[in-house]
C-alpha positions in Angstrom: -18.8 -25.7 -126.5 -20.6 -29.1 -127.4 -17.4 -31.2 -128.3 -16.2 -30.1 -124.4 -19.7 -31.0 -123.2 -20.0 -34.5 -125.4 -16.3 -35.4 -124.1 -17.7 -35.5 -120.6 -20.6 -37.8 -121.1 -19.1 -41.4 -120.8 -23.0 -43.0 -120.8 -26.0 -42.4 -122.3 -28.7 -40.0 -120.7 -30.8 -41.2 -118.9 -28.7 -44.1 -117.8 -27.5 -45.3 -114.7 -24.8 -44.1 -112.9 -22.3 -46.9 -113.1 -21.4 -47.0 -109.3 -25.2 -47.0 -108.5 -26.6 -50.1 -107.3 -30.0 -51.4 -108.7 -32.8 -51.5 -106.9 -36.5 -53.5 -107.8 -39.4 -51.7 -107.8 -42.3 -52.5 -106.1 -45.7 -52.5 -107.0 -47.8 -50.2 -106.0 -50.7 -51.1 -103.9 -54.0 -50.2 -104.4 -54.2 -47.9 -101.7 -51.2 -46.2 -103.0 -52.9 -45.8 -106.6 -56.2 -44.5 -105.2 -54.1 -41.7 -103.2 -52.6 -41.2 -106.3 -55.3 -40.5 -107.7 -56.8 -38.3 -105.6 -53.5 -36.1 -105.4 -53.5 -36.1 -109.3 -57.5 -35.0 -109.1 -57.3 -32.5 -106.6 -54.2 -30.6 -108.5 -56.4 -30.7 -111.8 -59.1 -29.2 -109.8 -56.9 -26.3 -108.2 -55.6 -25.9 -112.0 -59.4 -25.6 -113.3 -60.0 -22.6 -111.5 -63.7 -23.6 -110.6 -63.6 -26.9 -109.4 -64.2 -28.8 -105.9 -60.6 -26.7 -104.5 -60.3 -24.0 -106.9 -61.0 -20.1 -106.0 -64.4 -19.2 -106.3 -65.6 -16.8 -108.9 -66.0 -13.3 -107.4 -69.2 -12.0 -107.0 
């Protein structure tokens, strides 16, 4: 099963795609940073279970 599956792979993983044309990133802005950021600390906070957006302990 792994020779059939290593004959396939002609590039590396994680590679580009030969036909695929490459692109330049751009930086990200510092607006796009702070959202972010903000996305990244609200998810925490769900995941916490107790903070700012999480479920509140039952009384």
């Amino acid at each position: 099963m792994a020779e059939t599956t290593a004959a396939r792979r002609t590039f590396p993983r994680g590679a580009a795609h030969p036909a695929s044309t490459p692109t330049r990133r751009r930086r990200a802005g510092d607006a796009d940073r702070k959202a972010a950021a903000a996305a990244l600390q609200r998810a925490l906070d769900r995941r916490d279970n107790g903070g700012a957006w999480g479920h509140l302990p039952q009384a």
